[in-house]
C-alpha positions as CSV (number, residue, x, y, z in Angstrom):
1,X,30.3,125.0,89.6
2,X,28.8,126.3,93.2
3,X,29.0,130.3,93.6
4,X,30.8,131.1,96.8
5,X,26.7,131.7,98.1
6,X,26.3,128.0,97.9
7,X,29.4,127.1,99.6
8,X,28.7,129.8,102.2
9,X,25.5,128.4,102.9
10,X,26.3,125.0,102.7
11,X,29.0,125.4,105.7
12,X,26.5,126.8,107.3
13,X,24.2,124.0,107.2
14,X,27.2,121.7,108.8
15,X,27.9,124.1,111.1
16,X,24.6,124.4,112.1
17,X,24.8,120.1,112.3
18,X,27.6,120.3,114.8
19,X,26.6,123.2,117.0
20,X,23.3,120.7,117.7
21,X,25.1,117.4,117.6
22,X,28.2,119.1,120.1
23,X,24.7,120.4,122.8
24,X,23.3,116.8,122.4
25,X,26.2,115.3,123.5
26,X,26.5,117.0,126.2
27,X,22.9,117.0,127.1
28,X,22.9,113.5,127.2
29,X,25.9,113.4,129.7
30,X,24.3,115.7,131.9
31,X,21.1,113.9,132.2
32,X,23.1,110.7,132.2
33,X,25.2,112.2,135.5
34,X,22.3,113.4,137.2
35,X,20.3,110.2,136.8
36,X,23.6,107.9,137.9
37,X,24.3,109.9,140.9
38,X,20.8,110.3,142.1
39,X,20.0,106.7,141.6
40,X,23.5,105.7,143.1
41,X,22.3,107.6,146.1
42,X,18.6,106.3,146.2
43,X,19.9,102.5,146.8
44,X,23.2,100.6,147.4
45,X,22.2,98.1,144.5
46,X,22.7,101.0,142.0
47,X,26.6,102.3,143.1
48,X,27.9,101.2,139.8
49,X,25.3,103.3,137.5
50,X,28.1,105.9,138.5
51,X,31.1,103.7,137.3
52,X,31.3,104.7,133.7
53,X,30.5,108.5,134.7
54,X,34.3,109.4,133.9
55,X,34.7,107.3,130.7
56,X,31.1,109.0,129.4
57,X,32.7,112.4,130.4
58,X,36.0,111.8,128.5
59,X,34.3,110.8,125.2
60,X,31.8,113.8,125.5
61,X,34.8,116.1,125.7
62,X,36.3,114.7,122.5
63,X,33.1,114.6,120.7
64,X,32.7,118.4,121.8
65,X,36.6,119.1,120.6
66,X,35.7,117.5,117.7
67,X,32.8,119.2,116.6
68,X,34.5,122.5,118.0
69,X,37.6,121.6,115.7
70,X,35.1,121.1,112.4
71,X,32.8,124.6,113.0
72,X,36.6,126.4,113.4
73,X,37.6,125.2,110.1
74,X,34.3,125.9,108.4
75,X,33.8,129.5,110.1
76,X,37.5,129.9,108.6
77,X,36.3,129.1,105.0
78,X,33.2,131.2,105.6
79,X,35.5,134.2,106.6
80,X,37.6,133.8,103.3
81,X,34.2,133.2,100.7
82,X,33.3,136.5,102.7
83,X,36.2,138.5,102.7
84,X,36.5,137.8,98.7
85,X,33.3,139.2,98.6
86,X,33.4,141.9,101.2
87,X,34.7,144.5,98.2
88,X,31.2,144.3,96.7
89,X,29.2,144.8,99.5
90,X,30.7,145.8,102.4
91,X,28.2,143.4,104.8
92,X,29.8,142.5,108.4
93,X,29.7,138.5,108.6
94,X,29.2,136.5,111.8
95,X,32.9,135.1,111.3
96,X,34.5,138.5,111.1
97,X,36.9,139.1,114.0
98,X,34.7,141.6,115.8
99,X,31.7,139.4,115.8
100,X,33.5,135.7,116.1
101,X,35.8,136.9,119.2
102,X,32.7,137.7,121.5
103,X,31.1,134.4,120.0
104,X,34.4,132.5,121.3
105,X,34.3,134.4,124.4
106,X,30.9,133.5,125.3
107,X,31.4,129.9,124.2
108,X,33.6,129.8,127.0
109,X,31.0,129.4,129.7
110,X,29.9,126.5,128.0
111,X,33.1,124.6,128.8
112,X,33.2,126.0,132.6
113,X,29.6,124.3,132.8
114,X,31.0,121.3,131.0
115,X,34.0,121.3,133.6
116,X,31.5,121.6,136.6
117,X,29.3,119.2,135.3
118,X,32.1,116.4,135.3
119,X,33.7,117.4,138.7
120,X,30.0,117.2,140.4
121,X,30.0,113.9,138.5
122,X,33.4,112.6,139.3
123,X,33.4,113.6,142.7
124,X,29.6,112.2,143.3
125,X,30.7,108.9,141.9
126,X,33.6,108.4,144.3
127,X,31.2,108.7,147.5
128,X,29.0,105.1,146.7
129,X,32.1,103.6,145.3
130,X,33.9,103.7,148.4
131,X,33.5,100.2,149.1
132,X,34.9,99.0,145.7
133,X,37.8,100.8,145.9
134,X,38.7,99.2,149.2
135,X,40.0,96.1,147.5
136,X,42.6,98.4,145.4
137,X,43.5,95.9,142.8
138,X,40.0,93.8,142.4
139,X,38.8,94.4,139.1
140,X,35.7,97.1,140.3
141,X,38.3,99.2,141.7
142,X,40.4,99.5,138.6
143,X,37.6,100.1,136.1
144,X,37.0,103.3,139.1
145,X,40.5,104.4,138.6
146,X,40.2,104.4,134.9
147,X,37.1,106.4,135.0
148,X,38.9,108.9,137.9
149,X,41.2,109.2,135.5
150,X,38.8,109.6,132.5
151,X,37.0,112.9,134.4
152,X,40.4,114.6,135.0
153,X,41.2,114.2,130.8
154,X,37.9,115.4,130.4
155,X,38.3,118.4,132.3
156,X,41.9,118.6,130.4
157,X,40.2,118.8,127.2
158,X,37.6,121.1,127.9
159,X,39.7,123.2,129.1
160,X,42.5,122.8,126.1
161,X,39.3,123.0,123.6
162,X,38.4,126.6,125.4
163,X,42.0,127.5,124.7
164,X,42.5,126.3,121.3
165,X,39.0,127.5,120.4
166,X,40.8,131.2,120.4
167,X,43.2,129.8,117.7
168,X,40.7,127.9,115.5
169,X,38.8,131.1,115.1
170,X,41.8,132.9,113.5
């Protein structure tokens, strides 16, 4: 049987997973942005680079919820293997309230950065697609709705993941 060191330890490791995997993800979709809008820009032969901007944007924000969702639930367990132990040695731990609540509040400017980066996104894409979205019902013009629509459930999510967040960490 583990000792409640191991299993501390070992959600650490997995939070330590996410944390990385939740900035890759969105690393990835800012570099993907930036490159689709500048080359979308550069030449009229590259206006659709920008097309799945807002469907990218949408799964980054549930892959961030997600991971967000996972490191609540393991900072939870952390906080009860500590506050069993807490008696003995009387060590603050990260997941404490006075220690997690700043975390949380800090973690916050990552979804306002998330947010802007899928607004400048959204809203670069719409300039070049101009000229699909003339024919409204062609097929190029829905697939730009859906993705319109995919960057304003983005920004929904990061912004109900910033709020929920507060709750997780309870």
């Amino acid at each position: 049987m583990l000792d409640a060191n191991a299993k501390y330890r070992g959600a650490w490791g997995e939070i330590s997973a996410r944390v990385q995997a939740r900035e890759r993800v969105l690393l990835v979709f800012i570099g993907f942005t930036a490159v689709a809008v500048g080359l979308s820009f550069s030449d009229e032969a590259f206006v659709n680079l920008t097309l799945p901007i807002g469907y990218v944007a949408l799964a980054t924000a549930l892959l961030s919820r997600h991971h967000d969702r996972v490191i609540g639930i393991l900072r939870r367990f952390q906080h009860e293997i500590s506050r069993l132990n807490s008696d003995e040695w009387g060590i603050p731990e990260y997941t404490s309230l006075g220690y997690l609540g700043r975390a949380v509040k800090e973690r916050s400017k990552r979804e306002y950065a998330q947010v802007l980066f899928i607004v400048f996104g959204g809203c670069a894409s719409i300039f070049p697609a101009t000229k699909e979205l003339a024919a409204p019902l062609a097929m190029p013009a829905i697939l730009w709705y859906g993705s319109i629509l995919g960057s304003l459930l983005a920004i929904i999510v990061a912004l109900k993941t910033q709020h929920d967040r507060k709750e997780w960490a309870k």
